[in-house]
VEXRO-451030 format. One record per residue (C-alpha): x, y, z. Coordinates in Angstrom, 2 decimals, padded with zeros to 5 digits. Layout:
// residues N
X,Y,Z
...
// end
This chain:
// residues 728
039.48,017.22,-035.20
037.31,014.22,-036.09
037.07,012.03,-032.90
034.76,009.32,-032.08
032.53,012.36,-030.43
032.20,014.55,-033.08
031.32,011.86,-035.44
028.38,010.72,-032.53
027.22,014.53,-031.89
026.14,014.54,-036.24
024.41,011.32,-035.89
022.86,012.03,-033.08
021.39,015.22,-034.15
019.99,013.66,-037.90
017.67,011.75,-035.95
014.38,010.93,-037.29
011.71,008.86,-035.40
010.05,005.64,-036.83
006.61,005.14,-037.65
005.00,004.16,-034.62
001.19,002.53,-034.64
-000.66,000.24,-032.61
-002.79,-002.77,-033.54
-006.08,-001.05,-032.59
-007.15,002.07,-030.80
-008.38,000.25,-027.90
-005.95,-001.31,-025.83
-008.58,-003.85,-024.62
-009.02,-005.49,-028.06
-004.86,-006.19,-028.15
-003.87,-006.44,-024.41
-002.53,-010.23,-023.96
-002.48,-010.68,-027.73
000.35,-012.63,-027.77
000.10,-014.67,-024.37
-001.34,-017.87,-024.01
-003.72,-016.47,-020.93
-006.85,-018.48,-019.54
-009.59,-017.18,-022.34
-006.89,-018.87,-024.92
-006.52,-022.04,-022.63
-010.04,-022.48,-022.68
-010.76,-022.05,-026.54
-008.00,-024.69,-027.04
-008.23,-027.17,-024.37
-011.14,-030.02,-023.63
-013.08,-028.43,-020.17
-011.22,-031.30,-018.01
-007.55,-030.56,-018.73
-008.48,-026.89,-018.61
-009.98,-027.54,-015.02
-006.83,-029.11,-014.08
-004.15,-026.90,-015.44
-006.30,-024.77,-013.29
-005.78,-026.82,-009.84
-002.48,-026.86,-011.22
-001.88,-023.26,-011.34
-003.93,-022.27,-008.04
-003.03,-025.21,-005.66
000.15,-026.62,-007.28
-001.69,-030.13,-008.06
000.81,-032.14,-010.42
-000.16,-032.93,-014.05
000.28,-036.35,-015.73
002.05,-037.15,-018.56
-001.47,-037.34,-020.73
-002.55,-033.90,-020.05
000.84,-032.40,-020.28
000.48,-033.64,-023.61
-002.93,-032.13,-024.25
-001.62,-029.15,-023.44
001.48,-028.59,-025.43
-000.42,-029.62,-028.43
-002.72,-026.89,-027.59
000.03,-024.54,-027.18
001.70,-025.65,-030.27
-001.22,-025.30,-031.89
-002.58,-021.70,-030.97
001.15,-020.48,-031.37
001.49,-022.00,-034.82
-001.27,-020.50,-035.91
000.33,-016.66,-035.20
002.82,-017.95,-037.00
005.60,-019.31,-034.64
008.20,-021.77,-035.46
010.47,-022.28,-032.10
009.93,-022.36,-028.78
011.99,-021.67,-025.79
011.70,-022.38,-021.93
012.62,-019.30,-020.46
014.25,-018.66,-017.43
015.85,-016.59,-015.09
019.91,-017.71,-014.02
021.91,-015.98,-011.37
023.36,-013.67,-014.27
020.73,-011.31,-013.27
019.24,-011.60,-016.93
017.19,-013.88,-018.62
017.95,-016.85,-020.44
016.93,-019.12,-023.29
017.37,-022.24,-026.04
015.38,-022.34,-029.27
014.24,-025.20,-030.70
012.20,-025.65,-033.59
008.67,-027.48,-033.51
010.35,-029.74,-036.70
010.68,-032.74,-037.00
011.58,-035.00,-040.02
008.90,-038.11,-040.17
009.22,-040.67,-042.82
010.05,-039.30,-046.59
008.42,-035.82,-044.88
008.53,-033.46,-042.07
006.01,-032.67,-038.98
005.41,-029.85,-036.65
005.71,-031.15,-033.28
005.82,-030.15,-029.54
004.85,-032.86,-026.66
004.50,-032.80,-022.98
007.71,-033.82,-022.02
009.10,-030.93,-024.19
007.16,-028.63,-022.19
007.23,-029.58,-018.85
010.93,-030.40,-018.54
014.47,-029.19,-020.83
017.50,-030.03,-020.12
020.15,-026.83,-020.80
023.88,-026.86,-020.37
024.24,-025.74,-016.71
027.73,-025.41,-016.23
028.52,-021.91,-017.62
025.74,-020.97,-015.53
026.77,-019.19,-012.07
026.62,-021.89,-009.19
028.38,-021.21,-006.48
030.56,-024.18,-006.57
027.35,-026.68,-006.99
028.31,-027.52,-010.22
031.70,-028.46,-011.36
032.76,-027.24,-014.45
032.65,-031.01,-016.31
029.10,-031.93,-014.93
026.93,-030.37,-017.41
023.36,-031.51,-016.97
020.86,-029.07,-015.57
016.91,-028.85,-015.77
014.57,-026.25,-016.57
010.92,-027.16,-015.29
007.70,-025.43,-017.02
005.89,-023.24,-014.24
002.00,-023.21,-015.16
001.51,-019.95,-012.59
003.10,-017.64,-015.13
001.58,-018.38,-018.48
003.45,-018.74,-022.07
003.96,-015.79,-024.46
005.14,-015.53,-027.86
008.44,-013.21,-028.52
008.29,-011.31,-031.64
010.75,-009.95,-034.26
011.65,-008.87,-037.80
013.12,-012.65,-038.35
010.42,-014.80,-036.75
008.26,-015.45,-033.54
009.47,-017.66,-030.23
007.11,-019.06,-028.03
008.05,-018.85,-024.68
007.47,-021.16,-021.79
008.62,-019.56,-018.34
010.73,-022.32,-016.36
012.42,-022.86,-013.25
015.75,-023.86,-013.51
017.82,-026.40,-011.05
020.88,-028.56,-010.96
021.17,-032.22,-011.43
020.59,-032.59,-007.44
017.63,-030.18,-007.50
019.67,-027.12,-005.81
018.10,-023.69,-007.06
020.42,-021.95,-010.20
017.88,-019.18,-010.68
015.76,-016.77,-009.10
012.62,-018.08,-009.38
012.05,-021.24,-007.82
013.46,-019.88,-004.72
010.63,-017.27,-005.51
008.38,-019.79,-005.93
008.88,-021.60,-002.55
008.59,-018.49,-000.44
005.23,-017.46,-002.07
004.19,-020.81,-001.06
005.46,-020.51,002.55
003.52,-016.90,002.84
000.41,-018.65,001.19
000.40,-021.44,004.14
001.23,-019.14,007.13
-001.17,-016.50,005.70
-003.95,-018.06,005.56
-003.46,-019.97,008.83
-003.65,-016.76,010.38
-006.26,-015.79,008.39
-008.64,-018.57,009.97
-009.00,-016.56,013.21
-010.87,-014.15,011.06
-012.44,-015.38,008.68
-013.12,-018.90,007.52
-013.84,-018.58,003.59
-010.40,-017.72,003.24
-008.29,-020.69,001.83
-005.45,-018.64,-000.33
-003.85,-015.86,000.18
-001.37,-013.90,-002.90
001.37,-011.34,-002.55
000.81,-009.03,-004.93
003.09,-006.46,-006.60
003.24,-003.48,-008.79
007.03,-002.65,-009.63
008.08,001.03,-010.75
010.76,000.95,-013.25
012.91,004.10,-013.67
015.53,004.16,-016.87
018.18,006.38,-018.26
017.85,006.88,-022.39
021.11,008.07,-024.45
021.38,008.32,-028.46
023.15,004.94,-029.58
025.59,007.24,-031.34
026.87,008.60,-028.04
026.72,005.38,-026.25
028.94,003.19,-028.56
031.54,006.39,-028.45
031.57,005.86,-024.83
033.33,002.71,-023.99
032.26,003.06,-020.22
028.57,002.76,-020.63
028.99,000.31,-023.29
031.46,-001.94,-020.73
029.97,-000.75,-017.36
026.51,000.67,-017.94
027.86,003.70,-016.33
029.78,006.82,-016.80
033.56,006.47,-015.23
034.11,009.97,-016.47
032.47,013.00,-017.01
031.81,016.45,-015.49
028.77,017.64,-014.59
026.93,019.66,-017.26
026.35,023.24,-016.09
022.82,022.45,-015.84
021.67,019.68,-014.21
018.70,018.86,-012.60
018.80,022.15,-010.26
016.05,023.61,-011.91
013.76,020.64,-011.17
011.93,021.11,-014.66
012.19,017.68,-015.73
010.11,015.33,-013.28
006.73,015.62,-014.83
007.45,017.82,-017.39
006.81,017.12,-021.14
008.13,014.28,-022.57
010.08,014.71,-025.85
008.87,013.70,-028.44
011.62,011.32,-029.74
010.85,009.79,-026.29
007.39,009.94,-026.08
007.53,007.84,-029.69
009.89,005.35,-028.53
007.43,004.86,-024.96
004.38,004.13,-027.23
006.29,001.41,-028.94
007.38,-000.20,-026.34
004.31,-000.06,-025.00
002.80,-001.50,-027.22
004.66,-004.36,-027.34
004.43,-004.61,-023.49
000.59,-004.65,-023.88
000.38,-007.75,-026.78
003.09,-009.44,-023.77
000.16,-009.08,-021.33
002.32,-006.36,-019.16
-000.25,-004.20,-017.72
001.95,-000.65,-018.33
-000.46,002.18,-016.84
002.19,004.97,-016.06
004.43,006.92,-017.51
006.58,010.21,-017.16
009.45,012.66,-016.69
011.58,011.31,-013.51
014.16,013.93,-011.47
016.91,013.47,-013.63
017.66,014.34,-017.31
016.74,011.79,-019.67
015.36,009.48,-016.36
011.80,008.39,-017.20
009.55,005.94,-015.51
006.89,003.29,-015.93
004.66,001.62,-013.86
002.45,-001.49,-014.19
-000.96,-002.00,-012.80
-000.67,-004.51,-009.78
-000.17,-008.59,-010.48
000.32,-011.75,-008.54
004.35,-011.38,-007.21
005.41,-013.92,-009.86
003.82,-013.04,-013.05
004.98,-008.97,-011.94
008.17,-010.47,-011.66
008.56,-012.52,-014.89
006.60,-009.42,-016.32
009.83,-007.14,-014.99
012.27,-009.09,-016.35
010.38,-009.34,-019.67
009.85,-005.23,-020.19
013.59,-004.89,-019.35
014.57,-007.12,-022.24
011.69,-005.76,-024.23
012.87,-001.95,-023.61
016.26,-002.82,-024.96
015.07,-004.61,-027.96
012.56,-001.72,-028.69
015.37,001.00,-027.91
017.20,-000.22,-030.76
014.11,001.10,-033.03
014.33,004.36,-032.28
018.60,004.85,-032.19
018.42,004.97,-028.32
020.31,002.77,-025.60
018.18,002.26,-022.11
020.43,002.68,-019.54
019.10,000.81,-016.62
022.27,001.00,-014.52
021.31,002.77,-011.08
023.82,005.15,-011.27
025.30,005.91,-014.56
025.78,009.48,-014.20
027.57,010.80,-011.11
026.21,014.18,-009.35
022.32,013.54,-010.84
019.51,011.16,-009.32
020.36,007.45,-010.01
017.34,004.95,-010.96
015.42,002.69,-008.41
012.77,000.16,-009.01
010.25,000.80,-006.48
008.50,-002.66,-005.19
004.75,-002.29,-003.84
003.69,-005.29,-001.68
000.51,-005.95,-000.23
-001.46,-009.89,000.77
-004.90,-010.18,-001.33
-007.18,-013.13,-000.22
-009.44,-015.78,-002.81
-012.51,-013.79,-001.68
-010.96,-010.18,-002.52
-009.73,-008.81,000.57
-006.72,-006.88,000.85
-005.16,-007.69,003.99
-003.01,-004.56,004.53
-006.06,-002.12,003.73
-006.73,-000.72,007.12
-010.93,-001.50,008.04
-013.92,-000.13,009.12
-015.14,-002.59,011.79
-012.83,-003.66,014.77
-013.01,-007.06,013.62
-011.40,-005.41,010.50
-009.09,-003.78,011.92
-007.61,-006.52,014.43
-007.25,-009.03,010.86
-005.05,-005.53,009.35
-003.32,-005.38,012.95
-002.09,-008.83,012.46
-000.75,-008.41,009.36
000.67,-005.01,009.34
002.31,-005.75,013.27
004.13,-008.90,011.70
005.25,-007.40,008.73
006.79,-004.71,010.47
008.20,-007.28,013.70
009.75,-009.40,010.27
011.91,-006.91,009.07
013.14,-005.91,012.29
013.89,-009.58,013.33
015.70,-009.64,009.75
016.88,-005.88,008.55
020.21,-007.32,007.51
018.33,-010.11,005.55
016.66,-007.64,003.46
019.45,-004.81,003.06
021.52,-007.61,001.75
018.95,-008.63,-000.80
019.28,-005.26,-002.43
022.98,-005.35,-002.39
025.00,-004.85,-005.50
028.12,-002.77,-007.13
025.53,-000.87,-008.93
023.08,-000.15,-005.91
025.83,000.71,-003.51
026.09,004.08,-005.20
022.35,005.13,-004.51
022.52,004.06,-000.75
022.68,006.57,001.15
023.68,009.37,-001.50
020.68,011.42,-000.62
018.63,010.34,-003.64
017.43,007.02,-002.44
017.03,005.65,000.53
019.78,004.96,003.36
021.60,001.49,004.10
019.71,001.68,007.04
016.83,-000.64,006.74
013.97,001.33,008.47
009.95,001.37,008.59
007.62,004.79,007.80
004.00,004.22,008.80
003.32,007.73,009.15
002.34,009.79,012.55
-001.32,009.02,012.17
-000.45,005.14,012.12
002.20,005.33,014.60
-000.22,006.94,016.68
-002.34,004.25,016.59
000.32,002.17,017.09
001.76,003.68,020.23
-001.89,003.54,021.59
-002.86,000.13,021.07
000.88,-000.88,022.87
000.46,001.40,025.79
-003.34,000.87,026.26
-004.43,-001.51,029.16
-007.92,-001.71,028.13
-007.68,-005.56,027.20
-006.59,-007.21,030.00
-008.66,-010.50,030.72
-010.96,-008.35,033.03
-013.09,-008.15,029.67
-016.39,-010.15,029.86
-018.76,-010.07,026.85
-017.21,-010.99,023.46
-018.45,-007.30,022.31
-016.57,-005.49,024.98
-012.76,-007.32,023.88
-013.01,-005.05,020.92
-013.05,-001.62,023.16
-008.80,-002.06,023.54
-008.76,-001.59,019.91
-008.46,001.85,018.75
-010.96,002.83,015.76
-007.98,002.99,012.51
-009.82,005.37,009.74
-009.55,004.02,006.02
-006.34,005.32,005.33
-006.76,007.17,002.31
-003.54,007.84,-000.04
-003.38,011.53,000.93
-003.52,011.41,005.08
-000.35,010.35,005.37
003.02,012.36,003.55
005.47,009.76,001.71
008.49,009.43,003.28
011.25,009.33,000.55
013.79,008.42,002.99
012.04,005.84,003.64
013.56,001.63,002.65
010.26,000.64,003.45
007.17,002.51,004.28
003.70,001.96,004.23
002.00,003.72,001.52
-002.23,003.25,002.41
-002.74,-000.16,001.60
000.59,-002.13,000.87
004.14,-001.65,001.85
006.48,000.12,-000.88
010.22,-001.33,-000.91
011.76,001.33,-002.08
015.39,000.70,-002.21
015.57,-001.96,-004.87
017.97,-001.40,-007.78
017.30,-000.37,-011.05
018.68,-003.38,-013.30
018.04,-005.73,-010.51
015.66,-008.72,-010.56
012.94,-007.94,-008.05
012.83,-011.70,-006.86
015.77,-011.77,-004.66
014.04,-009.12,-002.77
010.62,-010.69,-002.73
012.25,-013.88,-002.11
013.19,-012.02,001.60
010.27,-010.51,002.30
008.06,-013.23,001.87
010.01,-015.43,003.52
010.43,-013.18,006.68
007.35,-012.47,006.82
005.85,-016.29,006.21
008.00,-017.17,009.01
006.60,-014.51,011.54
002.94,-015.23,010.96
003.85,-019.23,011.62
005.37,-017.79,015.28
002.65,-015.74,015.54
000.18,-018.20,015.15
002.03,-020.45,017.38
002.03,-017.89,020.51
-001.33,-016.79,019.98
-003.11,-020.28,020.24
-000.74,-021.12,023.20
-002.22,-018.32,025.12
-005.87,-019.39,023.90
-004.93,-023.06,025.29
-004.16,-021.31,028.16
-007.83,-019.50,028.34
-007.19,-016.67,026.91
-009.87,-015.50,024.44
-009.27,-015.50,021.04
-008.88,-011.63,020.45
-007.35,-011.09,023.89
-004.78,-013.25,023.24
-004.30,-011.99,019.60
-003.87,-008.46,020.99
-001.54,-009.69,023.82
000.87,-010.78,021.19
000.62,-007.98,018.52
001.25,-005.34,021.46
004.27,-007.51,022.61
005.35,-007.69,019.13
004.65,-003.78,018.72
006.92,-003.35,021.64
009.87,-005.71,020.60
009.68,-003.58,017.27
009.70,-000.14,017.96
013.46,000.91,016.95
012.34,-000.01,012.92
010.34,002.72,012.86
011.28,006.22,011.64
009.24,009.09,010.69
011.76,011.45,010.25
014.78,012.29,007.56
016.94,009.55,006.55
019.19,011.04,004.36
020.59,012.95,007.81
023.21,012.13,010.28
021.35,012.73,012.83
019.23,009.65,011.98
022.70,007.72,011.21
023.55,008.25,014.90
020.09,007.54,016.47
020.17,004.32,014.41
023.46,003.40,015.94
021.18,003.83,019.87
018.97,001.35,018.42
020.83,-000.92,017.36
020.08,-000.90,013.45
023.13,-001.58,011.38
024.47,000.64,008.62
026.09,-001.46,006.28
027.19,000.65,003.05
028.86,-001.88,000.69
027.77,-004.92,-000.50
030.36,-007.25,000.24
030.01,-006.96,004.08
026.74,-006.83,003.84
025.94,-010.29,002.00
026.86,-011.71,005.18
023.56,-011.61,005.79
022.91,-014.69,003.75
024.69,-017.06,005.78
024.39,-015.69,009.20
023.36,-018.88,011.33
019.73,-016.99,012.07
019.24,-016.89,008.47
020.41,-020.26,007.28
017.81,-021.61,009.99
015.27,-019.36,008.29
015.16,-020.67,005.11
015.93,-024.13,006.01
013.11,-023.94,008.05
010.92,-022.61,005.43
012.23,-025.14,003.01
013.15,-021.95,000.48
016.85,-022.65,000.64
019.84,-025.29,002.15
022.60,-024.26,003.33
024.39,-024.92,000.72
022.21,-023.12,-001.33
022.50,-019.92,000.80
026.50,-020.42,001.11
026.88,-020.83,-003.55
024.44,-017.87,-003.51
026.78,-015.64,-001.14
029.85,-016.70,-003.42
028.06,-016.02,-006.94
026.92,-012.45,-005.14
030.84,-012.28,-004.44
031.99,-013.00,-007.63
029.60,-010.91,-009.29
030.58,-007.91,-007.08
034.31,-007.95,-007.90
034.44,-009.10,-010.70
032.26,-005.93,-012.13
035.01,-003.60,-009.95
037.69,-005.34,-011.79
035.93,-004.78,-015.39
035.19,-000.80,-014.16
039.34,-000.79,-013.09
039.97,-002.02,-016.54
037.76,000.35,-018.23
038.94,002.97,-016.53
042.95,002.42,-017.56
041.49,001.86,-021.06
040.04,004.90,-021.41
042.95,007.13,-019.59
045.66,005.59,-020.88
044.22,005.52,-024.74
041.70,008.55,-025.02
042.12,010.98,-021.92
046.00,010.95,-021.55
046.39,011.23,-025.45
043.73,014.11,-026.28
045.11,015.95,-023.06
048.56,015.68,-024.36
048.07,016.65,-028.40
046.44,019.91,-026.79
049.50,020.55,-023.95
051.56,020.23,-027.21
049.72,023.29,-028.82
049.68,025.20,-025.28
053.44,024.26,-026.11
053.52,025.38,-029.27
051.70,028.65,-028.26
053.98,029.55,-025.49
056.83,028.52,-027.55
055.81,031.14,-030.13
054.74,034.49,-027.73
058.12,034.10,-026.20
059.82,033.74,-029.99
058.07,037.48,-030.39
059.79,038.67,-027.25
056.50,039.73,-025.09
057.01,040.05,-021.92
057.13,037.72,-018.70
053.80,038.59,-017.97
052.02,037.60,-021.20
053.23,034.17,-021.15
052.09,033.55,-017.40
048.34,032.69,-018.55
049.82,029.84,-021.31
052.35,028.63,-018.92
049.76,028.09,-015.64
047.67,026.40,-018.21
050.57,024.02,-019.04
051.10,023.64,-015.43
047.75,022.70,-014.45
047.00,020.09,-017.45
050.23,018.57,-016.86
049.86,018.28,-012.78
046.60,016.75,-013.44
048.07,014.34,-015.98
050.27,013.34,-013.80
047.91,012.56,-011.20
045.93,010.75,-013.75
048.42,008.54,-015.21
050.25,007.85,-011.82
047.25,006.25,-009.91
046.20,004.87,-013.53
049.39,002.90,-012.83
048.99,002.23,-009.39
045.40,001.03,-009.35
046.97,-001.77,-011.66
049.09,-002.53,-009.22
046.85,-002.79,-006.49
044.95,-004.92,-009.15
047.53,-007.28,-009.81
048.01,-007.52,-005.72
044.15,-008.07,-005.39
043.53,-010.58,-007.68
046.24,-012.95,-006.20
043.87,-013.28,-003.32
041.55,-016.74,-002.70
038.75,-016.18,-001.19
036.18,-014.68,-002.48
035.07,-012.76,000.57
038.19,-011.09,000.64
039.02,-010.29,-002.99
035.70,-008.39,-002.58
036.31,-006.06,000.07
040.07,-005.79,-000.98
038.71,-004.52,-004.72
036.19,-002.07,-002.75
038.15,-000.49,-000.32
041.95,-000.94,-002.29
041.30,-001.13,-006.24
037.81,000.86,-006.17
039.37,003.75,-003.65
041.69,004.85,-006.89
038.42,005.64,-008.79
037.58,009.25,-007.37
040.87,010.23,-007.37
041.66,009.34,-011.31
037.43,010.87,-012.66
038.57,014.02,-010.65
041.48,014.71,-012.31
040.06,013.55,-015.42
037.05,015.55,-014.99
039.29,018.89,-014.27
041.24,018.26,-017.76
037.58,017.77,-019.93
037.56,021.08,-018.36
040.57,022.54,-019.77
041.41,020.58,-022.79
040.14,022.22,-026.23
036.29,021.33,-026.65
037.09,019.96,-030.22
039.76,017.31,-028.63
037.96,015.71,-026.20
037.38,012.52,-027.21
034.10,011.54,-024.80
031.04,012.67,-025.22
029.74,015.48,-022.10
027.25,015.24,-020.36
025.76,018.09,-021.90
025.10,015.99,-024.85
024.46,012.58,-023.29
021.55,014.64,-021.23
019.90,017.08,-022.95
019.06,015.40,-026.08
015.61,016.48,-027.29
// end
């Protein structure tokens, strides 16, 4: 029978790679071909504009109207000459994607036409913001919104077959100057952490007058044939598989993390590498992940927003590029149940103007009190605001890695390892720098001697949602297809926010007398103390941890909806207010567009999922119960026995119970549907459509899942996993 699969599975398997090459053999002589970095900005600009796009970019200094000018014509220029015709500011909306306008450099002049791009077309656009998500900011007649040009991450040209785009990353607000995107939220926090870091930084060391959150971001990805993805109207609608039962083999074997990478795959990597590289993304890893068909890459470390805008960039890049080679990137974190889903693992660390990291561990006391400081806060942040942070990685998609053994728990927890928490549990308990002290040299003596932590004296903790990895803290419970600011956005915030209280408590206790490192050890063993319970060495995919979490207090909050409550909690509203990263209002359209976005992707995967039953399961299941029929119908027209037809007949008796099943809930989950989306408030239409509309789904896949089981291999409509998997 000719079905949409059969004519996917002969595509799929007359697959021939394209020609891949790249523009030299040394990456060094194309790397940042095509961005509009600071050796470019200084070829095209006059020494004083370059000099201040520079104060611009490190201290946030303004720039007039004359030197925006300057500089667009230099950008116009240098991109015209590559042979661009349009430019773009591009941005980042609360869509989770990107976003962008073309318009072309032309201009009619006269009897003639000009190429033309000025300052105020760089620094400020003004896009249609009202199909935007807002959060109730925006009603749906006030249109005007702004993009704003952000000199930190630096323009890059877009390439393809039909022409090249110059892009100009943006901010982009309201009329009233409330945050509609990701990044200027971003922006603010890295700000905040710059201030508060560096404050602290002065009891250390003077030089110090900026301090950057750096970040390296792992990206793990899915690959299918196209062929088998547009024949499987779940992954094209979803991202993710609603049906499908387990291939035979799996991942039980563990032969694919690491192993060779196919070739089809290995071709399609270099391109996109490629591409990546001319972008300026610094792509320095890849392999094999756990899964079939999972594959990662990795960056080399960057400045949070350029790694950021850099993320975003290689996701839309990896798409484009997939198209190339006949494959789909599936960056959904879970779109095949009973194998590994896909995280993006977020590495944070604080590097200072003069080099220093300041979560590197030292090898002078002085040294190590400055990495005490840091490290201590860190951790006493994320306890103070656990909830803050598990909600930032909420989504429909992430809730299925949570906790499902494969990623880490919903239990936002800290792994230093024993040889830090040794430390640690020393430096609280000891007694050794109580004022008593005399000589500036003896104050250091309280201070246990940390070792460089090298990358292999401490295990990785898997488990782990946040654990310290040698020199920077990996956040490892990030979702796949998510955009890493909201995240970062959290953590630099919290942790901005501590080192400002810090600060505050330590010079109180120095205006009290105190000595300076006396009374900066008083409060980072207090702090150690208060802290404790976010630590965990052990296994946090067990229930034993689950109930000693519940002793200490740490919530467990599996599902998104309840836990975006985070966002407006009164403790952190008065965070970000505080910080000047967010209003209220801000936080409280945020929490609703998080909201939508939740159920409104359960109520597409409902409507999927009756799609597909009622038009490609039920019918394939029953056009082969009607030649079990026809089967039985003719062994009992040649008279055989009672016996002989029992095999046919329990066959007809199991498809048909498990159509039943099937078709029934089908039905009722659209009742339950129709019930759910009656309902107001946002909140509520949320949880109803996870615990009400989304409790239907195991019970329909099962039953599905038994009859792809069952039904006649050339009837099933849906690809199997066997194919969408092992693809070589």
């Amino acid at each position: 029978m000719r079905t949409l699969r059969t004519i996917a599975l002969k595509e799929a398997q007359s697959r021939i790679s394209p020609e891949v090459s790249a523009p030299s053999t040394k990456i060094s002589e194309f790397f940042g071909c095509n961005v509009f970095d600071k050796k470019k900005m200084k070829d095209f600009l006059s020494p004083e504009v370059f000099e201040k796009l520079n104060l611009a970019i490190n201290q946030g200094e303004l720039i007039n109207q004359d030197d925006a000018n300057h500089i667009a014509t230099a950008m116009k220029t240098w991109a015209m000459v590559k042979g661009v015709t349009h430019y773009t500011h591009w941005f980042q909306p609360l869509t989770g994607t990107t976003a962008e306008k073309h318009d072309s450099f032309f201009e009619p002049s006269g009897d003639g036409a000009i190429e033309k791009f000025s300052g105020s077309a760089l620094v400020q656009q003004e896009p249609d913001a009202s199909s935007f998500p807002n959060g109730g900011i925006r009603n749906t007649f006030e249109a005007r919104g702004y993009t704003a040009w952000d000199p930190s991450s630096p323009a890059f040209i877009m390439e393809s077959k039909a022409g090249k785009t110059l892009c100009i990353p943006t901010v982009f607000v309201s009329y009233t100057g409330e945050a509609l995107d990701y990044k200027a939220p971003l922006l603010k926090a890295l700000n905040a952490l710059d201030k508060a870091a560096v404050d602290v930084c002065q009891y250390f060391d003077k030089s110090i007058t900026k301090v950057n959150a750096s970040l390296g971001i792992e990206q793990e990805y899915f690959l299918v044939d196209l062929a088998y993805y547009n024949a499987r109207p779940d992954l094209a609608l979803t991202g993710r598989t609603l049906f499908g039962h387990m291939s035979a083999k799996g991942q039980q074997l563990e032969d694919h993390y690491f192993g060779s990478i196919p070739e089809r795959v290995f071709t399609y990597m270099v391109d996109f590498e490629n591409e990546a590289l001319k972008l300026g993304i610094p792509l320095k890893t890849r392999h094999n992940e756990v899964a079939p068909m999972q594959f990662e890459c990795a960056p080399i470390y960057e400045e949070i927003n350029l790694a950021i805008d850099h993320n975003q960039l290689l996701m839309d890049l990896m798409e484009k590029v997939a198209k190339r080679h006949n494959f789909k990137v599936l960056l959904h974190e879970k779109p095949y149940a009973g194998i590994n889903g896909s995280g993006k693992h977020n590495n944070w660390s604080l590097i200072t103007d003069t080099g220093k990291n300041l979560l590197s561990p030292g090898k002078t006391p002085k040294n190590n009190l400055m990495f005490l400081a840091f490290f201590v806060n860190t951790i006493k942040a994320v306890h103070e605001h656990a909830d803050l942070l598990r909600a930032s990685i909420a989504s429909v998609s992430n809730d299925h890695r949570l906790g499902a053994n494969e990623a880490p728990p919903a239990i936002i927890s800290i792994f230093l390892g024993s040889q830090l928490n040794d430390v640690l549990d020393e430096i609280e308990t000891s007694r050794s720098i109580i004022k008593k002290v005399k000589s500036e040299d003896s104050l250091w003596l309280g201070i246990p001697k940390i070792p460089q932590i090298n990358f292999d004296t401490t295990d990785r903790n898997r488990t782990s949602p946040f654990a310290f990895t040698g020199n920077k803290f990996e956040l490892r419970a990030v979702g796949s297809s998510e955009n890493s600011a909201s995240p970062m956005t959290v953590l630099n915030a919290i942790v901005a926010d501590q080192l400002t209280k810090f600060k505050v408590e330590v010079d109180k206790l120095i205006k009290k007398g105190d000595k300076k490192d006396v009374a900066l050890l008083t409060v980072i063993k207090r702090y150690l103390k208060e802290s404790k319970d976010i630590r965990f060495e052990g296994n946090g995919y067990s229930q034993e941890w689950e109930d000693e979490a519940v002793k200490r207090g740490l919530s467990n909050i599996k599902t998104t909806p309840k836990a975006l409550d985070a966002y407006v909690s009164e403790k952190s509203i008065e965070l970000f207010t505080r910080t000047n990263i967010f209003s209220a209002r801000e936080l409280h359209a945020r929490h609703e567009i998080l909201l939508e976005s939740y159920y409104k992707k359960l109520q597409i995967e409902a409507r999927v999922m009756g799609e597909i039953a009622n038009t490609m399961v039920i019918p394939a299941t029953i056009s082969y119960q009607n030649t079990l029929l026809e089967n039985a119908k003719g062994l009992k027209e040649l008279g055989l026995s009672k016996d002989a037809l029992e095999t046919p007949t329990a066959i007809i008796n199991k498809v048909s119970e498990h159509l039943r099943i099937v078709k029934t809930s089908i039905d009722a989950m659209l009742e339950e549907r129709k019930v759910t989306n009656n309902i107001e408030d946002s909140r509520e239409k949320a949880i109803a459509y996870d615990e009400n509309v989304k409790s239907y789904f195991d019970t329909i896949r099962y039953h599905a899942d038994k009859l792809e089981q069952i039904v006649d291999d050339d009837v099933w409509p849906l690809p199997k996993f066997r194919e969408l998997l092992f693809l070589k």
